[in-house]
N, C-alpha and C positions, 0 to 999 in steps of 0.2 A: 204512832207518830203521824201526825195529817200531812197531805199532801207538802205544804209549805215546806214544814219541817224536811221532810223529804230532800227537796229543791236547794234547802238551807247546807246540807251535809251533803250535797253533790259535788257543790260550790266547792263548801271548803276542800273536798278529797281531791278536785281536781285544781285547784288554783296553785301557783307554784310564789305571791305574794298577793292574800285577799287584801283588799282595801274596803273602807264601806264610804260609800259616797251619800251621807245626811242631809236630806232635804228638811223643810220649814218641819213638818211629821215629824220625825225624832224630836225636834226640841220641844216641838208641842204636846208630847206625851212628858216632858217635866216638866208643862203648864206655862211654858214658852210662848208670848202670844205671835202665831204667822203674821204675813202682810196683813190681809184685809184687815182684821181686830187689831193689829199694832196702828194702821193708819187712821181708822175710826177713832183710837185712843189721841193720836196725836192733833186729830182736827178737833177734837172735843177738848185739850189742853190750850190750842191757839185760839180758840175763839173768845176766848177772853180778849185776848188781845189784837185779833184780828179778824173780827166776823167775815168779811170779804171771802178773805184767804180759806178762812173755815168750810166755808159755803160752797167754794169753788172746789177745794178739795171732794167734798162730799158727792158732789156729781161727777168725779171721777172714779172715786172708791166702786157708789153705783152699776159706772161703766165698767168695770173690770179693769182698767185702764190704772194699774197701780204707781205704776212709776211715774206719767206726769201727775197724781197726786201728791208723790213724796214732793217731785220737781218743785211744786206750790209753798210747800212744809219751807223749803231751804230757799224761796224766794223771797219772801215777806218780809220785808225792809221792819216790820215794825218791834221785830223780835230780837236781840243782840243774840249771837254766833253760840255765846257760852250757856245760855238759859236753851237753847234749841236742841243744841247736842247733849246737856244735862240731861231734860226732858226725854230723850229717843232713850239712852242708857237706863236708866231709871224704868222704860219699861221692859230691857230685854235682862235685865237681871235680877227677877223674882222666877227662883223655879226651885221644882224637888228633883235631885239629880237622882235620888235612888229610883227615881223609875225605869231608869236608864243602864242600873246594875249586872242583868242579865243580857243585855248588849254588848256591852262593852267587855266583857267574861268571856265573848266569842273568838276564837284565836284571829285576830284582826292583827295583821302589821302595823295596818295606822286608819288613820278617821281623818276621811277629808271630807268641809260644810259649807256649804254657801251662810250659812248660819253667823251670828255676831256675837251669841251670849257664851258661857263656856261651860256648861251644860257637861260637854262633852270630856273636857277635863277633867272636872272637877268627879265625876261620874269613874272614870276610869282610874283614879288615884285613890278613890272612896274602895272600887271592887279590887286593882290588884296590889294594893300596899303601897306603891310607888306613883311617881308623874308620869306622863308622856311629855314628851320634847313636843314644846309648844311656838307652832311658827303662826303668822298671821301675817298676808298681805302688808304693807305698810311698813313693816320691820324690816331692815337690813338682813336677819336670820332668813329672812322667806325664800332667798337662793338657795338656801341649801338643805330644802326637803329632796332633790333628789338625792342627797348623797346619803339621806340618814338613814342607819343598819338598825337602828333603834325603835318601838313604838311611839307614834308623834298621833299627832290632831293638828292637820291643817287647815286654820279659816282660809278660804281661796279670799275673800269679801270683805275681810277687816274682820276689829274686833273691837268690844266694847272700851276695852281700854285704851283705846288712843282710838276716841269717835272718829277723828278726821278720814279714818283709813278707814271707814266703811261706805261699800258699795252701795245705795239706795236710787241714788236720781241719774236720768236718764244722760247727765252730764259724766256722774260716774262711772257708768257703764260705756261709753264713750271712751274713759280714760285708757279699759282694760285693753281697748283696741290698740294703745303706743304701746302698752308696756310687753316687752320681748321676758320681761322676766317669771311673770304669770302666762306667757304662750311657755315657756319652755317647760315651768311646773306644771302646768295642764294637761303639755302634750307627752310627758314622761309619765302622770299620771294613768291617764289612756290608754296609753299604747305599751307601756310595759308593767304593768299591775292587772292584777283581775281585781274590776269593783264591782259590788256590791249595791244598785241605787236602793234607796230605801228614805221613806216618806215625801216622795218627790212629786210635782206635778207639774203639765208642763205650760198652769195658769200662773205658778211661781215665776216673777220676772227671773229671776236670778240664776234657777232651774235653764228655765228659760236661753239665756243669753247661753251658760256652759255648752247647752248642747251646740245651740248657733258658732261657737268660738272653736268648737272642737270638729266642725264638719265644716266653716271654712277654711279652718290651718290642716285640718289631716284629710277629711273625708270619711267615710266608712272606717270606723275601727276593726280589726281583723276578728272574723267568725271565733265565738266558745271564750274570751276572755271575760266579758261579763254578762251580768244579771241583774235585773230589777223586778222588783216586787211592789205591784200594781194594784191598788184595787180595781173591782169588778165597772166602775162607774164611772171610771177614769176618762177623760178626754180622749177619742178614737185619733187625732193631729199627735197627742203623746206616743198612744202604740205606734203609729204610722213614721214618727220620728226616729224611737227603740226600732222599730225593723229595720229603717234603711243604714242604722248606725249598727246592724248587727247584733244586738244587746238581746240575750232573751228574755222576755219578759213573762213571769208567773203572777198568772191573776189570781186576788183573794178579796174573798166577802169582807166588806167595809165597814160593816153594820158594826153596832156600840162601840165608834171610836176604835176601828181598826183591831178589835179586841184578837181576833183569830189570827193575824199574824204577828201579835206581841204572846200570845203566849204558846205560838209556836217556839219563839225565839228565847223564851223562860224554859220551855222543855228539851232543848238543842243542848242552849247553856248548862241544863242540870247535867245533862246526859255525861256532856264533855268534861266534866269538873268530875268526874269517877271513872273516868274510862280512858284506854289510851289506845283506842280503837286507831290501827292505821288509814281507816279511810276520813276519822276526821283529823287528822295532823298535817297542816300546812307543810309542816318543815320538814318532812321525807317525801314529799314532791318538788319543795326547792330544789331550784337549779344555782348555778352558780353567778353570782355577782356579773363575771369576765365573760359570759358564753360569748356574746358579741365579738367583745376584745378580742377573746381570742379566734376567734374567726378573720380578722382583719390584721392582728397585729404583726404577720410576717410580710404583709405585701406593704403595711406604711412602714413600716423597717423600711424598708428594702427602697420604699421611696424615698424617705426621709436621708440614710445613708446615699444614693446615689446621687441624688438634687442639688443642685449647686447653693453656694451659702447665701445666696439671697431670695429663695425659692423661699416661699410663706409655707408657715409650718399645717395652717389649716387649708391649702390646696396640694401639700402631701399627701396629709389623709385622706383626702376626699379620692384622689389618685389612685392612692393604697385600695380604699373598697372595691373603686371601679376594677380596677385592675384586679384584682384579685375574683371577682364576679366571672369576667371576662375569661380568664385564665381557667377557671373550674371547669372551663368548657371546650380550653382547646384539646387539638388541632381544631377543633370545629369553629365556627364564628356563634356568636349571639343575639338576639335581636335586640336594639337599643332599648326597648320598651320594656325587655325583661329586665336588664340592668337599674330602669329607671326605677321601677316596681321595687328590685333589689332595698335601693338606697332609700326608697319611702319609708319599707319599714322598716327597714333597720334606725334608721335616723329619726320617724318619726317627724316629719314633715310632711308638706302638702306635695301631690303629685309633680305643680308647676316648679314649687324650689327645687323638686328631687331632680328636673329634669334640666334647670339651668344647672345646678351642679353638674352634673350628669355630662351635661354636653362642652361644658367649659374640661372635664378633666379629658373627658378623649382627646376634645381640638392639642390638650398638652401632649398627652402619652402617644399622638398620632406624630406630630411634631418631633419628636424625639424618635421615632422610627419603631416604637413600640407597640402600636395597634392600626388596624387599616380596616376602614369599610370595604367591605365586598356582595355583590349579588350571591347568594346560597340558600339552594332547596326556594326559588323561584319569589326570593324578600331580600331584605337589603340586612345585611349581619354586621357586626365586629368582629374582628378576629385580633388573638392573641401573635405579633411578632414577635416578640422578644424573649429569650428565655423564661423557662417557666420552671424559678428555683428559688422563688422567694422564704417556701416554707426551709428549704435549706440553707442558704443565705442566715435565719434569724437561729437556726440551727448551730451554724457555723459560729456565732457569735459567744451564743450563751456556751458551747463547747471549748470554747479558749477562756472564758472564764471559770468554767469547773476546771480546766489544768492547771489553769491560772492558781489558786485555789488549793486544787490537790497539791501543789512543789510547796504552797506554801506551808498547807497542815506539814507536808514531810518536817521541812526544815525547822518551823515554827513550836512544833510540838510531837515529831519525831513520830506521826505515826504515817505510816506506807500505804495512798489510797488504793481500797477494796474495790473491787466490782460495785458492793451496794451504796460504798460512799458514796463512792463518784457519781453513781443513777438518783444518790439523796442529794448531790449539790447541783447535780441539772434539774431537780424538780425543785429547789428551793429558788433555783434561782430565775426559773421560767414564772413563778408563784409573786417571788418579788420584783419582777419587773411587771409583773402584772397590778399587784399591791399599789405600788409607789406610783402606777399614772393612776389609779383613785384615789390616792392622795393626796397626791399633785393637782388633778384636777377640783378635788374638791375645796380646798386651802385657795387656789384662783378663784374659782366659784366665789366665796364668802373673804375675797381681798386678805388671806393672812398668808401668812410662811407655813409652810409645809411642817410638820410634823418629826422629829426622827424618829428614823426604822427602829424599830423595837426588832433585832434580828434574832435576837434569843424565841422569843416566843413564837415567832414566824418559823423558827428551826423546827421548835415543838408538832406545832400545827401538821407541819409538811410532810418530817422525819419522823414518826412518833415508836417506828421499830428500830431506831438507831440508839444506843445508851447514852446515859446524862453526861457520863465523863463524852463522850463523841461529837455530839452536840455543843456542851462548852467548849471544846476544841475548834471547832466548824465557827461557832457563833465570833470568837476570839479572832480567830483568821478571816472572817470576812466583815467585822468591824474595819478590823486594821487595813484590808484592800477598798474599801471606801474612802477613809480617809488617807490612804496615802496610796493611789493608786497607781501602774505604771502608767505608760503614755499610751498603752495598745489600752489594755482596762479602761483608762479615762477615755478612749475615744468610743469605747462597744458602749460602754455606760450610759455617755452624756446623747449619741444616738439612739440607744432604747428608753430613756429615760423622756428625751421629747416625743418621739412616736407613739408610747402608749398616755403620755399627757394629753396630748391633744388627741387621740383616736379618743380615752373615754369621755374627752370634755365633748367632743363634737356629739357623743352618743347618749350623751347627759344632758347637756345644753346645747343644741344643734343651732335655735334659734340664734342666738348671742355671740356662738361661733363661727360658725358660720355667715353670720349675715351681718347683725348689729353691729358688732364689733369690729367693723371695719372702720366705725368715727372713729376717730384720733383725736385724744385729748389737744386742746387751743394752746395751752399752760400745763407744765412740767416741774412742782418744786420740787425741790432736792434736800433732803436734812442731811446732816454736819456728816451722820455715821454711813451715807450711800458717796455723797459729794468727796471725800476725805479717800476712802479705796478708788473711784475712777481718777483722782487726780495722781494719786502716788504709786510711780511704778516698783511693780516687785510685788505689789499685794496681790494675795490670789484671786480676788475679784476685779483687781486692775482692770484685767483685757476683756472681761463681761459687760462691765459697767460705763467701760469707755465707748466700747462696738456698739451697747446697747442704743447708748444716747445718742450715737452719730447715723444708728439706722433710724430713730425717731425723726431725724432731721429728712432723712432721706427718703421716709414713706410722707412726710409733711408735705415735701414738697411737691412727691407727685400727686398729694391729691387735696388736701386744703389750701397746701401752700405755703405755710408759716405754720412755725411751733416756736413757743419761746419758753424755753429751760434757765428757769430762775433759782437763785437761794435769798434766802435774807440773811443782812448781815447781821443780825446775831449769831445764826450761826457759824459764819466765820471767826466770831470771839472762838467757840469752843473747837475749834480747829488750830487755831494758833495757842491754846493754851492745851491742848493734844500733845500738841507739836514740844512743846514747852516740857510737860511731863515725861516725853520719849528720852530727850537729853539729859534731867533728871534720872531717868530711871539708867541711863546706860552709867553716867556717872556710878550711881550704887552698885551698880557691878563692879566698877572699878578695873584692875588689871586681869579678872577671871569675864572681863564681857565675852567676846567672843566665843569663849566655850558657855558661856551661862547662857546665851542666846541661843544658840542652837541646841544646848538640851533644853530648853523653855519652849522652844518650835516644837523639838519630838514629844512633847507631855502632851504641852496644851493644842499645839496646829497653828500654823500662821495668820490663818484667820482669827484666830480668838486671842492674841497680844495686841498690844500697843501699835496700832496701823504703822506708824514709821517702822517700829523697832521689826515688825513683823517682816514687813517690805524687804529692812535693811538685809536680816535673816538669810531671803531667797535671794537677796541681789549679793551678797555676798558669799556664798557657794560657787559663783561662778566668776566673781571678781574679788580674790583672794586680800589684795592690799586697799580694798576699797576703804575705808576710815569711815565712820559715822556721820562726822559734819561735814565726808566730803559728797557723802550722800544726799544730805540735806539739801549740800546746794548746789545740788543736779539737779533734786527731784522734786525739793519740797523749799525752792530760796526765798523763803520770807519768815520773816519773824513778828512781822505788828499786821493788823486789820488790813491796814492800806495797803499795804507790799503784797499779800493774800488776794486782794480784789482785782489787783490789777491781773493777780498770774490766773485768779478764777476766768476774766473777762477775754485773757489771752484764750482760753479755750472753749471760747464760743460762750459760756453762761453768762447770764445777767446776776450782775449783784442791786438788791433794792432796798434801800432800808428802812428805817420801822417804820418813820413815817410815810412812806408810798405802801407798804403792807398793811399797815392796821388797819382793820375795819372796824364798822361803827359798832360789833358787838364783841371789842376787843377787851373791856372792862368785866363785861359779863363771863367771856370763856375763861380771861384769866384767874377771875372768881374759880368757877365752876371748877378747875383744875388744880385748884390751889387747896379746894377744899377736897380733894379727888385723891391726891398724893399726901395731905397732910393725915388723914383718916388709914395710907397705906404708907405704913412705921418700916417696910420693908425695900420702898423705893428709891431712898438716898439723896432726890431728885434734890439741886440746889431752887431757892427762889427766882436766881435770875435766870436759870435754865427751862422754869418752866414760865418764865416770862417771854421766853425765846418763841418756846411752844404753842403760846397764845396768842402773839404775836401771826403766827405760820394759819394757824388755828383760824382765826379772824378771817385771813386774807380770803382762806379759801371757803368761808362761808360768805363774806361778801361775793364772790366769782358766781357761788352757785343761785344767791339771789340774782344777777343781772345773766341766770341761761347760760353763764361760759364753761364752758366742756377743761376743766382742772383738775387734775390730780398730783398728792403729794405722797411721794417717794419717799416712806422710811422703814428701817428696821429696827426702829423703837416698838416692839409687841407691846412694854409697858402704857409707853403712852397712847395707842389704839385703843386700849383694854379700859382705861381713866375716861378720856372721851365719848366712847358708848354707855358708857356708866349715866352720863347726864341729860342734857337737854339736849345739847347738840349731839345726841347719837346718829343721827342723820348724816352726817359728814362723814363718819365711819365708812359710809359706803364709797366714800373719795379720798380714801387713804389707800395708799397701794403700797406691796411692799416691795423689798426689793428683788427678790424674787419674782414675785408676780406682774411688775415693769419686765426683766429679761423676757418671759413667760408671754406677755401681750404683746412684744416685738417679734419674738419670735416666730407668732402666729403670725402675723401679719404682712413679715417683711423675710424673716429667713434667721437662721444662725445668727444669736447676738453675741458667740463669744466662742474662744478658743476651750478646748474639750477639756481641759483641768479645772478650770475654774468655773466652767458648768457643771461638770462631776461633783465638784465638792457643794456648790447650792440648790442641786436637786436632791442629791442622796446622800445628803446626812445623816450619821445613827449615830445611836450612844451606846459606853459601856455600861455595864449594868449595876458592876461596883468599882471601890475606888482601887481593890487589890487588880482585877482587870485591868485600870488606869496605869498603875505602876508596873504590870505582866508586860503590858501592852510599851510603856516606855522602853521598861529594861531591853525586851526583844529588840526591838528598833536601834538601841545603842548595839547591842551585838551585831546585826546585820550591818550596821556600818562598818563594820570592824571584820566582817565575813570571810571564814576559810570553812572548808567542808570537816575538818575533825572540831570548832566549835559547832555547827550547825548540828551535828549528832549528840554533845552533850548537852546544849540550850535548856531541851524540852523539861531535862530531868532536874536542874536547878532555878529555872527562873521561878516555878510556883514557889519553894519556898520563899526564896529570896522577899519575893512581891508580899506575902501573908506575913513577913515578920519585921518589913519597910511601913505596910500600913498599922499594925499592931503599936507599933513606936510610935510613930506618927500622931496616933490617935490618942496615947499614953502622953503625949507633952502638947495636946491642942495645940497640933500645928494644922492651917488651911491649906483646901486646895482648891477650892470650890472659889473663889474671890479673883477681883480682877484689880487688888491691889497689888505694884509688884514688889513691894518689899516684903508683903505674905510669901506672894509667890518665890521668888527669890530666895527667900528662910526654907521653904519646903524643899525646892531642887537643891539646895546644898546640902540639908538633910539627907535625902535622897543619896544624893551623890557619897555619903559616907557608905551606905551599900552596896556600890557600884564596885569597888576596889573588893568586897566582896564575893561576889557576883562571879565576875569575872574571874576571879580568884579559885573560886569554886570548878567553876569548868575549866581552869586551867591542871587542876588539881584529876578532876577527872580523866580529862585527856592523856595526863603523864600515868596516871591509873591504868587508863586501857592500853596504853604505848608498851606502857612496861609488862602489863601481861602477856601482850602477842609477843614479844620478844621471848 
């Protein structure tokens, strides 16, 4: 094996995630033309049409001077925009990708290119059967390479496919300077992957600008995470650049087209495709996703709980690090500069941000009687005031959830926590709070709703010496403590559930969180399904959605000054005819409503019925003779458009309608969505509703033509998912959901809502079957009903009961899955014939064991 090779398997045995960083070299060995020859090609195209331009061009090329020649290329009035960008595409997409085959073989996490062609794709799908998860500047998806656990190929640059988004002229390298969303890709790239450069040079503008971009946001990347492989002939300003950036560089002979270190990298490849040698396998030197997290996440606990509720969620965290820095070192004090050092790289930021952070959390944590500068050992230090019990504090937490937990396995399924349980439900559940803020953050990252907890398989992962039966048990009992959690639960939950959100966002996206993200959107729309819960009390996202909107107002005004939170009245059609259905649907219950409502609450959850009926649900558990329509006209008194607008306007929102909404490409999105939902036979969407949508749709692509800082508030996934599908996928990146509004207020400004109704919209999970669903009901109706000789027989009759409730079920196509409720309604009364069962059963039991102890 020659030297290279060598250097090649050092790499991978010590990397804990390699990445390869592709220079114009890699594509040009699948006959890719680089700069110089691509821009020769393209002044030899324009000169038909532009001799001037042509000419001028040429004497840049000459100069080495690439980029004001492309500048030339895209200035030349005499060529339309569509023939120019054809023209570029046209040459970056003739190549042979199998030369690329033994590259890409290499255990490589991902492929990141300054490159445009997709070479690199197509190459890597050819050698291992499958795609890599393909991002490109320009795309909405391009946030969310840090979060991906997958093999990807990221163009940093653009890509051939949507020309617009390729970097070339000195205008668009300019661009990269605003955009926070390629510093924060770049600087996660860097600072926490080992890469790999390879065919790079540092006459490549593009090369070029990366390294520039990454040594003024960071500095020096940290000694031993990468390597570049350099020819012998290289530019001595390139090594000289690899040094002060710490990168080692391995020189190789360049001679016939770089031949000796391509088929170093064919004999590595072979090597590896027969051998399962431990010193070249990435993946038992991985480390763990959290190491950071959890390095941090007891002291932003411990922030985040302590903080008053208007304390911004991302100057908790930042708190949390210091402080915990700080604290590793009392009784002794620290010197600010190592703190500072601390938070560079952990965050991966430039010195100067680390150190405004830095100094803004002390001036807090000093204020608070927490920390105090002092002279020590003859320099100026910090020192730790305040107790120092963070790690037990976050301790303290998750250990009233495993009790929490243990009472319930007893009860729920009658078995009595062990020692090794109870050690597997504090590691399952330090795992899923760990889990759920990289989920959480990543779902913000990429503007959608978080995911639910898959807790089954998480059990597996965590538990794997505990049995199946033990596990389904655990998994069953901590479904059901999510969604119906106590009041102590809901508040440990909805506090570790923001602190490690925002700790991995800040350590993921530090740029955006920390700093960008302090703009506040101008404009705030609202859809029917976000507007409809903040307005009616009783709904479990009431008191979220309502705090939310009123901190919006309230960070507006300390720092823009104005916000204005709008709906269209279309969507107030589909709110009064909400509304409309609710009374319908209580009618069909007839004289069995009030008990049909509340076993509809324990199946489905009050979030997921009919907003009113759900509301009525919880407001009527504690006001026993409350009536439905006298609910209505507490909480919800109007019945037409107009009676609506006015109660919307009484609470600060503006109502606008269609004609102040539409804009001028309102013809076209209603098209484009019409054909979007007609093509998906699964949507149901009515015409005039997604006339509603286009309408909405329109407004806020006009806003983003005329630079107004908008976003729209829905928890329509459907309609997101239709939208990106087309042309205006662009506007995807200005749909927020509802979640992800709570989520950006609460960075910002503090606690947007009381601890239940955050509980239930961070940590969602599902059952995993529908007998589960029905296990899961039955239990819930017993505990209502709770004495300690039912809670001892429970365990031993509800499996049956549930396995021979869904078997029938299933035997007469009845639904459960549907959000119609005369489905639903047929099913719980079904159901309900098993209940008398059921219960019947453990009565049966208990007179059983009564009568033998006697």
């Amino acid at each position: 094996m020659t030297s290279i090779a060598d250097s090649l398997a050092r790499f991978f045995a010590t990397s804990t995630e390699p990445i390869l960083f592709a220079g114009a070299g890699v594509s040009a060995r699948a006959g890719v033309l680089t700069w110089g020859p691509l821009l020769d090609r393209l002044k030899e195209w324009i000169r038909s049409r532009d001799p001037q331009t042509a000419n001028i061009m040429a004497e840049y090329v000459r100069e080495q001077d690439l980029i004001t020649a492309a500048d030339y290329f895209f200035l030349s009035k005499r060529v339309p925009d569509g023939e120019r960008l054809k023209a570029l595409v046209e040459h970056l997409t003739r190549y042979n990708q199998r030369e690329l085959l033994p590259l890409v073989r290499l255990p490589f996490h991902g492929f990141v290119t300054t490159n445009f062609d997709r070479c690199l794709l197509d190459a890597y799908a050819a050698a291992n059967g499958k795609a890599a998860l393909d991002f490109r500047r320009g795309d909405e998806s391009f946030k969310q390479v840090q979060w991906c656990a997958d093999p990807f190929v990221a163009r940093i640059h653009g890509g051939t496919e949507m020309a617009t988004s390729i970097v070339l002229t000195s205008n668009h390298f300019e661009g990269l300077a605003k955009d926070f969303v390629y510093h924060d890709v770049l600087l996660h790239l860097f600072t926490r992957k080992n890469v790999l450069f390879l065919g790079c040079s540092f006459a490549d503008p593009a090369v070029r600008a990366v390294f520039e971009h990454i040594n003024r946001q960071y500095g020096p990347t940290p000694p031993g995470l990468h390597m570049a492989l350099i020819p012998e002939d290289v530019d001595h300003e390139f090594i000289g650049r690899l040094n002060r950036m710490n990168i080692d560089a391995i020189r190789y002979d360049a001679a016939d087209h770089h031949q000796a270190v391509w088929e170093a990298i064919k004999t590595l490849s072979a090597e590896l495709s027969t051998t399962k040698s431990a010193a070249t396998k990435p993946s038992e030197n991985a480390i763990s996703p959290f190491s950071a997290t959890k390095r941090y996440l007891a002291s932003c606990y411990a922030r985040v709980r302590l903080s008053g509720r208007l304390h911004p969620l991302r100057e908790a965290v930042v708190e949390g690090m210091v402080s915990s820095i700080i604290q590793s070192h009392a009784p002794k004090g620290v010197a600010e500069g190592f703190v500072i050092n601390g938070v560079h790289r952990e965050l991966g930021i430039h010195l100067d941000a680390a150190k405004e952070l830095v100094e803004g959390a002390i001036a807090r944590l000093a204020e608070e009687k927490l920390c105090r500068r002092h002279n020590e050992d003859g320099g100026r230090k910090i020192a730790w005031s305040g107790e120092v019990d963070d790690s037990n504090k976050l301790d303290v937490a998750l250990d009233t959830l495993v009790k929490s937990a243990g009472d319930r396995v007893f009860v729920q399924e009658g078995i009595r926590p062990r020692r090794d349980l109870t050690e597997s439900l504090r590691g399952f559940f330090r795992e899923m709070v760990l889990q759920r803020g990289w989920d959480l953050g990543a779902a913000f990252a990429s503007n959608k709703a978080p995911e639910e907890i898959n807790i089954g398989k998480l059990l597996h992962q965590v538990c794997p010496f505990l049995s199946l039966t033990e596990i389904e048990s655990l998994s069953r009992v901590c479904n059901q403590m999510l969604a119906t959690p106590t009041e102590a639960e809901a508040k440990i939950l909805a506090e570790l559930g923001r602190a490690s959100f925002a700790l991995e966002l800040a350590i993921q996206c530090p740029r955006n969180t920390l700093f960008h993200s302090s703009v506040l959107p101008q404009v705030v729309y609202l859809d029917a399904n976000v507007l409809m819960p903040a307005l009616t009390y009783g709904h479990p996202y009431h008191e979220v959605y309502r705090e939310t909107i009123e901190r919006l107002r309230q960070a507006a005004t300390q720092s823009t000054g104005h916000v204005q939170v709008i709906v269209s009245h279309g969507f107030l059609n589909e709110i009064v005819s909400h509304r409309r259905i609710a009374i319908e649907e209580v009618k069909g219950w007839g004289e069995c409503f009030r008990e049909g409502i509340v076993k509809e609450a324990l199946y489905y959850g009050t979030a997921n019925m009919n907003v009113f009926v759900g509301a009525y649900a919880n407001v009527a558990q504690a006001e026993k003779d409350l009536e439905f329509s006298d609910f209505l006209s507490r909480y919800a008194p109007y019945a037409t458009e107009k009676e609506l607008a006015q109660w919307v306007r009484q609470h600060g929102i503006i109502v606008q309608g269609d004609s102040q909404m539409r804009g001028s490409e309102y013809a076209s999105i209603s098209h484009e969505l019409q054909k979007a939902y007609a093509n998906d036979l699964a949507s149901g969407k009515g015409v005039r509703l997604i006339e509603h949508d286009a309408v909405q749709i329109s407004a806020l692509y006009s806003d983003q033509q005329k630079n107004k800082r908008s976003i729209f508030v829905t928890a329509d996934k459907r309609l997101r998912e239709m939208v990106s599908r087309g042309k205006y996928k662009c506007l995807v990146e200005h749909m927020v959901s509802n979640v992800g509004l709570a989520q950006m207020i609460d960075l910002l400004v503090g606690n947007p809502g009381e601890a239940r109704g955050l509980t239930s919209m961070l940590w969602t999970a599902r059952s995993s079957t529908r007998t589960e669903e029905v296990r899961q009901y039955l239990v819930a109706l017993a505990l209502r009903e709770y004495d300690e000789a039912m809670a001892m027989e429970m365990p031993a009759v509800v499996e049956q009961i549930a396995e021979e409730a869904v078997a029938e079920a299933d035997r007469l196509g009845l639904r459960v899955d549907t959000d119609d409720a005369n489905h639903r309604r047929r099913f719980l009364q079904f159901v309900g014939t098993f209940e008398d069962k059921f219960f019947g059963a453990i009565r049966e039991r208990i007179e059983r064991r009564e009568g033998h102890v006697q």
